[in-house]
Backbone bond lengths (Angstrom), bond angles and torsions (degrees), N, CA, C in turn:
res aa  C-N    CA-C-N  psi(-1)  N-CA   C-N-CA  omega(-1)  CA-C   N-CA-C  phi
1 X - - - 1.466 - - 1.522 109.24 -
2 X 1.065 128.87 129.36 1.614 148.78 -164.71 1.545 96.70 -74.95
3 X 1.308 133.76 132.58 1.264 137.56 167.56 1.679 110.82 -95.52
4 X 1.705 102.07 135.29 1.188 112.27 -171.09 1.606 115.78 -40.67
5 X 1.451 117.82 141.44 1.876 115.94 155.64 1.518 96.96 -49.91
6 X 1.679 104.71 133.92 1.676 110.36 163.70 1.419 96.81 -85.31
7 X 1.508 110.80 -179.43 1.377 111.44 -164.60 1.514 98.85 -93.14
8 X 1.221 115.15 155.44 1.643 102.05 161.37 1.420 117.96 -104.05
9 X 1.448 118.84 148.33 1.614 130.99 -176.99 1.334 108.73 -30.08
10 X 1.194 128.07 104.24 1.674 133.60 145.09 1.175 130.40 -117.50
11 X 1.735 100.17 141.13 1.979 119.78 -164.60 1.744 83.92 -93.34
12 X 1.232 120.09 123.42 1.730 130.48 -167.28 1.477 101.54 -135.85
13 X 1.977 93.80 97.61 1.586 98.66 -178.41 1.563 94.41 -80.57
14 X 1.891 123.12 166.31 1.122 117.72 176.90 1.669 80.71 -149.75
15 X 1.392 113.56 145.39 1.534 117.93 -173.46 1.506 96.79 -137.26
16 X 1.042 126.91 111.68 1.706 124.60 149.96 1.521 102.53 -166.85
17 X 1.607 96.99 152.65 1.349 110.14 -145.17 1.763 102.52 -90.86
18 X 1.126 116.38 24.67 1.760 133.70 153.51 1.047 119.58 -88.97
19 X 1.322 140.52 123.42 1.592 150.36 171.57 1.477 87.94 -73.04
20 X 1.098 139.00 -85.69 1.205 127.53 -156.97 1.645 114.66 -47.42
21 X 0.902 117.50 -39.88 1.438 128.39 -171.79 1.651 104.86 -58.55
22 X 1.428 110.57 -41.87 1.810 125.15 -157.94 1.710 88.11 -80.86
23 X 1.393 109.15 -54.64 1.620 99.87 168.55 1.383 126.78 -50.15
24 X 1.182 96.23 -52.51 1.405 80.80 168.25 1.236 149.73 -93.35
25 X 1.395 112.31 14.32 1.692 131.57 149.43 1.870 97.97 -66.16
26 X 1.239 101.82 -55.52 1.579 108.69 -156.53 1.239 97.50 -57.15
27 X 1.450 144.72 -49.80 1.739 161.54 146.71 1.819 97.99 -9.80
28 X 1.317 125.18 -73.00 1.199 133.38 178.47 1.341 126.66 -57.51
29 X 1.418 116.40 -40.59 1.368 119.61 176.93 1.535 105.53 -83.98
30 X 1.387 127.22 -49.58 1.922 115.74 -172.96 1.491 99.28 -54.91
31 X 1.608 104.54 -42.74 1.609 105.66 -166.74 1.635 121.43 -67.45
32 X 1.405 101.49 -11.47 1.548 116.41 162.64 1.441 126.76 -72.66
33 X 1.352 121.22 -35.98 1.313 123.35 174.77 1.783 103.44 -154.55
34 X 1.436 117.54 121.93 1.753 126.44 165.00 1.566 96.32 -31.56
35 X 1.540 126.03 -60.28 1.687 122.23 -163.11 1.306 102.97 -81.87
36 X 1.177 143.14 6.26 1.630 125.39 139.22 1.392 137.15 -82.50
37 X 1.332 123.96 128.11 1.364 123.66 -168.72 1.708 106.94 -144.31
38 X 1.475 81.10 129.69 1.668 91.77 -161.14 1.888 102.70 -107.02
39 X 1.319 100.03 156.59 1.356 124.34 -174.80 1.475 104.02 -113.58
40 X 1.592 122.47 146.33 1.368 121.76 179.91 1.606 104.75 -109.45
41 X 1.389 106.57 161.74 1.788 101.48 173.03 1.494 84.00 -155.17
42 X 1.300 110.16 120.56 1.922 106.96 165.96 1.565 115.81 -93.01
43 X 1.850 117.08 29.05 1.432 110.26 171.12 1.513 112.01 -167.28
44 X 0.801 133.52 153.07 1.726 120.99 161.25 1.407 117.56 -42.40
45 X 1.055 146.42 -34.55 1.268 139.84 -145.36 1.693 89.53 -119.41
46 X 1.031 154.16 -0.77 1.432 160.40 99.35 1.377 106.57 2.67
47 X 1.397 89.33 -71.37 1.979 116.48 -136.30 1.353 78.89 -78.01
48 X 1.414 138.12 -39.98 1.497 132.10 -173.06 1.521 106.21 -63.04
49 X 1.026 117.24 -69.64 1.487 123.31 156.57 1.136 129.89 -18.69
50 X 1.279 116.77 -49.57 1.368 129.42 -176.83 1.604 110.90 -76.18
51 X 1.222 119.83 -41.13 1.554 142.30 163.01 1.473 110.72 -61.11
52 X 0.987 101.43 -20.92 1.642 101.82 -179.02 1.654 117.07 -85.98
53 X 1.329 100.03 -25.02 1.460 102.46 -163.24 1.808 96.34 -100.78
54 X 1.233 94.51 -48.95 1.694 96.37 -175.44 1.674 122.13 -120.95
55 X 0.837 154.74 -179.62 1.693 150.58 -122.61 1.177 73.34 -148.28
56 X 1.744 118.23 148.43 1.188 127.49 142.99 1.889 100.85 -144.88
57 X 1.197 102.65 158.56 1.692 124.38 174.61 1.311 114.43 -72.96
58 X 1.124 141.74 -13.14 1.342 143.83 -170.39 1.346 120.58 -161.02
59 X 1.412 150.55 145.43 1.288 149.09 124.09 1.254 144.11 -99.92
60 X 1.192 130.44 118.23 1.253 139.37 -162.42 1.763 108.63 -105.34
61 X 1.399 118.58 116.32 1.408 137.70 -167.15 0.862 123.67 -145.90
62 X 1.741 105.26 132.02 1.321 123.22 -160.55 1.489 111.80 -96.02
63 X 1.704 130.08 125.73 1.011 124.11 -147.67 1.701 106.64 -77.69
64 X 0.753 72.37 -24.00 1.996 87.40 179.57 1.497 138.30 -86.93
65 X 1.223 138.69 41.59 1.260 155.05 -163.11 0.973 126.71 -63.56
66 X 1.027 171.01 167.37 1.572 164.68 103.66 1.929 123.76 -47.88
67 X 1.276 130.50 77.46 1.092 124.95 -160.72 0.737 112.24 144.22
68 X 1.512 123.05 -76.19 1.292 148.43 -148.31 1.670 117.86 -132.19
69 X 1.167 147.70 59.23 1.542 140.03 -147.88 1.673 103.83 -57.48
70 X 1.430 103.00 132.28 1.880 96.91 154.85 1.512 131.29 -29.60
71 X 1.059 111.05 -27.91 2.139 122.75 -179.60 1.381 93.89 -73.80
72 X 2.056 114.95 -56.26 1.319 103.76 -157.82 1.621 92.05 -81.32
73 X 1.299 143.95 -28.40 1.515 123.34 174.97 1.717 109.49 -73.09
74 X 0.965 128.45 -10.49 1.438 126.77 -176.97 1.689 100.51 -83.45
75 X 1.637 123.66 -53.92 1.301 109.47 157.46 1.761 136.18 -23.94
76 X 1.766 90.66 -53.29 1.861 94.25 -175.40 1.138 79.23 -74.05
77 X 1.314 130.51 -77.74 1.708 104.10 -146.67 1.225 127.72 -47.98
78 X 1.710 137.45 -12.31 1.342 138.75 155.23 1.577 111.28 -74.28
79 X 1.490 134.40 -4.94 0.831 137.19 113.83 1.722 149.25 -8.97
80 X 1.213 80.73 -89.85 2.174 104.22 171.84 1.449 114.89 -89.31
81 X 1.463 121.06 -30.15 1.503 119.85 166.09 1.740 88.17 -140.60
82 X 1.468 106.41 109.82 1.621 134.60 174.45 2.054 86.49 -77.26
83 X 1.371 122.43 -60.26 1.439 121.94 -164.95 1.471 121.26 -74.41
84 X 1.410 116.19 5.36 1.854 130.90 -169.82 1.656 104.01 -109.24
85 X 1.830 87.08 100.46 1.463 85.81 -179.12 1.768 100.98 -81.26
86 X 1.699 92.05 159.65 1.478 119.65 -177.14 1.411 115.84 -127.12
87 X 1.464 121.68 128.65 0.869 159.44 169.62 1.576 134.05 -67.05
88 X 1.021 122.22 42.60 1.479 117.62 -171.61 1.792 141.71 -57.32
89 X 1.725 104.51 128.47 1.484 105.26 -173.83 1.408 112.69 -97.09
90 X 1.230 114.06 133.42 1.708 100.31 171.17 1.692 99.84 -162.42
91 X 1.871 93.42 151.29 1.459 107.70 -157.19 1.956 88.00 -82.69
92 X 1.285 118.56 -7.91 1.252 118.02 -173.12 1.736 110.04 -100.27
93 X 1.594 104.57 112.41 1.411 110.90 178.61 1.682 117.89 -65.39
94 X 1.594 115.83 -15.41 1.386 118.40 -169.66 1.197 114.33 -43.08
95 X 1.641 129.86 134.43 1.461 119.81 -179.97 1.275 116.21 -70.51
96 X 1.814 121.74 -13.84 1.291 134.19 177.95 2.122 113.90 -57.05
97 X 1.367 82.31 -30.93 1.189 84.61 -171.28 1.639 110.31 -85.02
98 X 1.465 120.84 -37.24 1.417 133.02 164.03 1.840 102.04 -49.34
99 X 1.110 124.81 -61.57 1.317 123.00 175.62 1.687 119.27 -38.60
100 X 1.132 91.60 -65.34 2.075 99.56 148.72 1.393 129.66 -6.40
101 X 1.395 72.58 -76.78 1.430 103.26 -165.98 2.115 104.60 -64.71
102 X 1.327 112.84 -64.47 1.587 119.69 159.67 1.193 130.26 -23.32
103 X 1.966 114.06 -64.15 1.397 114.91 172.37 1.472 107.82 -56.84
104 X 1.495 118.47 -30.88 1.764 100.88 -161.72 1.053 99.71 -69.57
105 X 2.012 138.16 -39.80 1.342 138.52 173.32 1.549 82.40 156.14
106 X 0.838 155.63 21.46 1.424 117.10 166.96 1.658 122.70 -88.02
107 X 1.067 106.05 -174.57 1.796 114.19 -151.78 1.403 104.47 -112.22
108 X 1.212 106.47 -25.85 1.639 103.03 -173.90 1.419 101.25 -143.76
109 X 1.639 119.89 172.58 1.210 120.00 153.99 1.213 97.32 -174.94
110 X 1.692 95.63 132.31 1.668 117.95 177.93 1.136 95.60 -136.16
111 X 1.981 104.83 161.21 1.317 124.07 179.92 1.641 88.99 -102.60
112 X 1.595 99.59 151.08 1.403 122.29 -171.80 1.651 110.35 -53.24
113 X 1.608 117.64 -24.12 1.236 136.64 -165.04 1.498 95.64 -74.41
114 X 1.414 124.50 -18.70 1.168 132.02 -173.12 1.752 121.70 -36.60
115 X 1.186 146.18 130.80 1.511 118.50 169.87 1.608 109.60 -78.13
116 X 1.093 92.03 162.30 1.376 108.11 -156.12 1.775 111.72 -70.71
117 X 1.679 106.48 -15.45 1.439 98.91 167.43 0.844 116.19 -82.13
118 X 1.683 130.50 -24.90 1.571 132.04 171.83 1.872 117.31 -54.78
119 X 1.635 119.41 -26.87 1.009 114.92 149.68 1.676 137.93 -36.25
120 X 1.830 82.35 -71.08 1.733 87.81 167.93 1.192 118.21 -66.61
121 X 1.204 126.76 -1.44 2.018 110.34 -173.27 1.740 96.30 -99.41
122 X 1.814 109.73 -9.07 1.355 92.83 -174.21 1.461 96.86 -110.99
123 X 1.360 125.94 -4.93 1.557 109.58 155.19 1.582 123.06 -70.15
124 X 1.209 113.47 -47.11 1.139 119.79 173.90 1.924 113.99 -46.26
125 X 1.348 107.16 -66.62 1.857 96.70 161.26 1.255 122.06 -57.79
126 X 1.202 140.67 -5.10 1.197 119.21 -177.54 1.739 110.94 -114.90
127 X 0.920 127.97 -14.79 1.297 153.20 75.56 1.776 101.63 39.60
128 X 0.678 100.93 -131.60 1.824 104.74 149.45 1.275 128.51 -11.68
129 X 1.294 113.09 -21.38 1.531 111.52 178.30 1.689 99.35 104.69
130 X 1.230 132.76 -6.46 1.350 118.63 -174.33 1.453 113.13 -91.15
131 X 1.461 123.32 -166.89 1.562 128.42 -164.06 1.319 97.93 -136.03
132 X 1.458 118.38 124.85 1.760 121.76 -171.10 1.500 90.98 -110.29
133 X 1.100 123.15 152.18 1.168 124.33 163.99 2.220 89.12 -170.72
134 X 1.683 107.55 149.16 1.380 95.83 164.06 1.505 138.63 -71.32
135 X 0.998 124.17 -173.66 1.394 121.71 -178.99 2.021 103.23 -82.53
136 X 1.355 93.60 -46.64 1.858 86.55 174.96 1.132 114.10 -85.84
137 X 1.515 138.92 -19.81 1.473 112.57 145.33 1.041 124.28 -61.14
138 X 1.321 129.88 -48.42 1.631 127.92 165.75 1.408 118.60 -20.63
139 X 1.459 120.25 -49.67 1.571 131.33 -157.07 1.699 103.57 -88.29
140 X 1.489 97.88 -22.28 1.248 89.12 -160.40 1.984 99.18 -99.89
141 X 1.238 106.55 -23.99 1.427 97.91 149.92 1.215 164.02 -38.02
142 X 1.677 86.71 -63.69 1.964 121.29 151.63 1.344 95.21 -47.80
143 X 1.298 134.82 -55.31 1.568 128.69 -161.22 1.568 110.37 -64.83
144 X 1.656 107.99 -34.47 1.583 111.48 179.86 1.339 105.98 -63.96
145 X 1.566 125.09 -44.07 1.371 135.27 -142.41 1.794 100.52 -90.41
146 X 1.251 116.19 -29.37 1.527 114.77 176.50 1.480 101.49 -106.84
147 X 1.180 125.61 4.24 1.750 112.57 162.78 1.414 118.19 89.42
148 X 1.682 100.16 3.30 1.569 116.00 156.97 1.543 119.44 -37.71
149 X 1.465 103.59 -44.12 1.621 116.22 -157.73 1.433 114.03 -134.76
150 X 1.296 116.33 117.20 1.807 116.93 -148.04 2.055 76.45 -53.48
151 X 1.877 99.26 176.42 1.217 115.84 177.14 1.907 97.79 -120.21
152 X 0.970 116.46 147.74 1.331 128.76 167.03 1.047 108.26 -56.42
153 X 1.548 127.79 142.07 1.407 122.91 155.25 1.353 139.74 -39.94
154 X 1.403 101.46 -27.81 1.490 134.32 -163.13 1.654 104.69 -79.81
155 X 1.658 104.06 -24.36 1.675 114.05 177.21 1.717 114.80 -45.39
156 X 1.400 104.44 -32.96 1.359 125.94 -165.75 1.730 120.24 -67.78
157 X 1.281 85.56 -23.34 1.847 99.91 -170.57 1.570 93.56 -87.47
158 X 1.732 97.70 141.46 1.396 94.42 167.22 1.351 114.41 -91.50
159 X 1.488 118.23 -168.87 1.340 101.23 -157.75 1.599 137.83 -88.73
160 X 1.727 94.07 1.02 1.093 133.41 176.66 2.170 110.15 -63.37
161 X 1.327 85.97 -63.17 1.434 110.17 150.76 1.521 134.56 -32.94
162 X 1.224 98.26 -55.88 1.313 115.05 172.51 1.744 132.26 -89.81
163 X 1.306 115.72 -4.61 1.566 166.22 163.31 1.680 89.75 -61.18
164 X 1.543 100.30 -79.59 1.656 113.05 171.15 1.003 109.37 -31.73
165 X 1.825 115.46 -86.22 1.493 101.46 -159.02 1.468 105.66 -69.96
166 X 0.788 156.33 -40.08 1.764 135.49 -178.61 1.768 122.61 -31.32
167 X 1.599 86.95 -48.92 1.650 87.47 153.66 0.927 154.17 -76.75
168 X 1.358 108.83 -12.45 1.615 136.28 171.53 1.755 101.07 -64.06
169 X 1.278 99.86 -65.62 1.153 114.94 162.19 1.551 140.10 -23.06
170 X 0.926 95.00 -35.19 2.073 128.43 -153.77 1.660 84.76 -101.71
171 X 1.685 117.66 -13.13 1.325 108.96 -159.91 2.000 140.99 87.40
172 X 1.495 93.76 -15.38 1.083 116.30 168.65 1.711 124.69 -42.18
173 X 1.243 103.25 122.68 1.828 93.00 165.09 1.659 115.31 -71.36
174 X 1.928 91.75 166.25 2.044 87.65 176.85 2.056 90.89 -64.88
175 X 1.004 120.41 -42.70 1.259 104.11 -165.92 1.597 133.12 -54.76
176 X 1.687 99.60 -30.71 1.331 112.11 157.98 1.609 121.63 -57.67
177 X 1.757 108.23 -64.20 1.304 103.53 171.03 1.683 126.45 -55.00
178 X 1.197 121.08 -11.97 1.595 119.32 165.77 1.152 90.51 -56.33
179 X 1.747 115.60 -82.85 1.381 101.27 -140.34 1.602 122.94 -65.43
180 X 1.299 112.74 -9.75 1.493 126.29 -165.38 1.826 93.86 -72.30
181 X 1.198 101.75 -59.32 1.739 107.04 178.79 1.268 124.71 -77.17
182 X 1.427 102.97 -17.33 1.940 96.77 171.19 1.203 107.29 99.79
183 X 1.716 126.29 14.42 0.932 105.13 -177.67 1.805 115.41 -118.52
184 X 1.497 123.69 -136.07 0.879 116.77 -174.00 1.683 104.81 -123.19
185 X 1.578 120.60 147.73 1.439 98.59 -162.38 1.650 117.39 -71.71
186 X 1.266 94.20 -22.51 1.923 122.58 179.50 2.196 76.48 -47.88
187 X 1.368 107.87 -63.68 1.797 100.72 -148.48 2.017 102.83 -63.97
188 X 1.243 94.77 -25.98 1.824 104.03 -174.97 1.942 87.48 -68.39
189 X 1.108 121.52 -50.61 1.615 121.16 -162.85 1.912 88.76 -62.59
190 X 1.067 90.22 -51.88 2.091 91.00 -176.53 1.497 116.41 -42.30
191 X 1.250 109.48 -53.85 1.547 123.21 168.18 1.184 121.92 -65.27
192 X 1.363 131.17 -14.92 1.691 120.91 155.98 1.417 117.13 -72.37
193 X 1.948 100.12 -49.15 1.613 81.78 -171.68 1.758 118.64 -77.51
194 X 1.339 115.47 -5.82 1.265 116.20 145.56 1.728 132.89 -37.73
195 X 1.489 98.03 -69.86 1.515 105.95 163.59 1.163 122.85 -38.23
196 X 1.643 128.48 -53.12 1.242 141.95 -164.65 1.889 93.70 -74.52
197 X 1.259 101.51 -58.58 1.835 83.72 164.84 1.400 135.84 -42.14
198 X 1.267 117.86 -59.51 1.162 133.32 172.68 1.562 126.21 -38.16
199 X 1.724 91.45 -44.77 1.097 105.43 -177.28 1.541 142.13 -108.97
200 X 1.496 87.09 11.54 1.601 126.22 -168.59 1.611 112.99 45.76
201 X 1.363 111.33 80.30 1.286 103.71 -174.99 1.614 103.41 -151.37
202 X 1.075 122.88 141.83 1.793 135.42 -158.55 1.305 104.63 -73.55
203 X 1.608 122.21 -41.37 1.853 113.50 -157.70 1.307 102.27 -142.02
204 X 1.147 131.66 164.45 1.545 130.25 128.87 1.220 137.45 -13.45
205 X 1.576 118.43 -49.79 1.168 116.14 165.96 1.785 120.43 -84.76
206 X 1.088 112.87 2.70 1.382 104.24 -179.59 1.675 105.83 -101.64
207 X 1.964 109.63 -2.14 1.132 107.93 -174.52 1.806 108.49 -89.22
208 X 1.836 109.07 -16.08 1.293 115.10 -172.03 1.556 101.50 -100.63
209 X 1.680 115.71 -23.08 1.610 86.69 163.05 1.496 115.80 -81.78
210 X 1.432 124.22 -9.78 1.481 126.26 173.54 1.572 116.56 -50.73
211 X 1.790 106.62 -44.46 1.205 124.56 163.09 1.631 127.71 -45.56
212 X 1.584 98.41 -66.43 1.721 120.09 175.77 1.947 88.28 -41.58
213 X 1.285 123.40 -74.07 1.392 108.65 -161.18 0.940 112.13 -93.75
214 X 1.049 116.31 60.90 1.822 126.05 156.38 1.795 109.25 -160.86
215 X 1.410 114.18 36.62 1.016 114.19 -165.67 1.047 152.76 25.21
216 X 1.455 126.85 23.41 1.228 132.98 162.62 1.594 136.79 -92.71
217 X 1.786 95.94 53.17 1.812 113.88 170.41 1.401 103.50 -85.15
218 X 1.142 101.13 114.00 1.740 92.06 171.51 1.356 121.27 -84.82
219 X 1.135 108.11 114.65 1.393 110.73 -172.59 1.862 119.35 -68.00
220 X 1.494 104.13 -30.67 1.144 96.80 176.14 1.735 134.23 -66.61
221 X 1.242 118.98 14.40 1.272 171.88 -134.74 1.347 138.86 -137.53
222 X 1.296 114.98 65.21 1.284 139.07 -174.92 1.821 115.72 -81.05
223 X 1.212 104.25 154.29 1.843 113.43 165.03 1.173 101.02 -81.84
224 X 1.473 122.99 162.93 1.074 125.46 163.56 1.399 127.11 -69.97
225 X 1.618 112.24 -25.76 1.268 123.96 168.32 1.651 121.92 -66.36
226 X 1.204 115.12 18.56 1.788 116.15 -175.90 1.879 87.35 -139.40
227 X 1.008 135.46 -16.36 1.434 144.97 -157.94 1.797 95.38 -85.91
């Protein structure tokens, strides 16, 4: 009888802006293997930092941030570490968002609902160099990508775009979303009436109830006026 592969040593950054949540990734993964040892970051601009100074084997990212989104920190980090595969968490099962998540480079993507061994079986492959993704996101992807399964309108926006409306959504002003993304409010005003093209739609508000029913409110995503 063949004795199991032991694990090999991995530095396992994990970034989302919940303490409870980071514990309890961090709880699941040490408790999975003695040679894994995980690092915490509660933001993007941490986790950049943190990547900057010291090497790690893996990253684990939460799609939903406040500040900083997992897409736009998954960009820099293919950036500042091009060879650090990433792992993505998100409370949103949409395959739109897994698609996202893929083109930018990441390696995996699970919804938080995930059980907790499906974590470790997709650090461990990716890890390795492999690509985790589930079997019903899988299916339901393939189905978007060959035209099995109509695509949302919303497929169309890039992700910059789509960054926007979540916050629009979330209730956010353009002035909030400038400063949150770095940009300029002139470029946030550019990207609506884009959207509204794209997406054939008359106003602002017909672009955030477009949002509300198709689930893309980001909850992690506050006004400044409730903050």
């Amino acid at each position: 009888m063949s004795q199991p592969v032991a694990d090999a040593a991995l530095r396992i950054l994990i970034v989302d802006d919940h303490a409870i949540v980071r514990e309890g990734l961090k709880r699941v993964l040490e408790g999975a293997s003695r040679s894994w040892t995980v690092i915490e970051a509660g933001g993007g601009f941490q986790a950049l930092e943190l990547v900057h100074r010291q090497p790690f084997d893996i990253a684990v990212l939460d799609v939903s941030m406040p500040g900083m989104s997992g897409l736009e920190l998954l960009r820099r980090l293919r950036e500042l570490a091009p060879r650090l595969p990433v792992l993505m968490l998100s409370m949103n099962a949409e395959e739109q968002y897994a698609m996202r998540a893929f083109k930018a480079g990441a390696k995996a993507y699970l919804t938080k609902g995930t059980p907790p061994s499906a974590l470790v079986d997709a650090v461990r492959k990716v890890s390795r160099g492999g690509i985790y993704v589930t079997g019903a996101m899988a299916e339901r992807m393939v189905q978007q990508m060959n035209g099995s399964l109509d695509q949302p309108r919303h497929s169309q926006l890039s992700d910059r775009e789509f960054e926007v409306l979540r916050r629009l959504v979330a209730g956010q002003r353009p002035t909030e979303i400038a400063e949150a993304l770095h940009i300029s409010v002139k470029t946030v005003s550019s990207h609506k009436s884009r959207m509204q093209e794209k997406l054939q739609l008359p106003s602002t508000a017909a672009l955030i109830r477009y949002g509300l029913e198709h689930g893309i409110a980001a909850d992690d995503v506050r006004p400044a006026s409730e903050t």
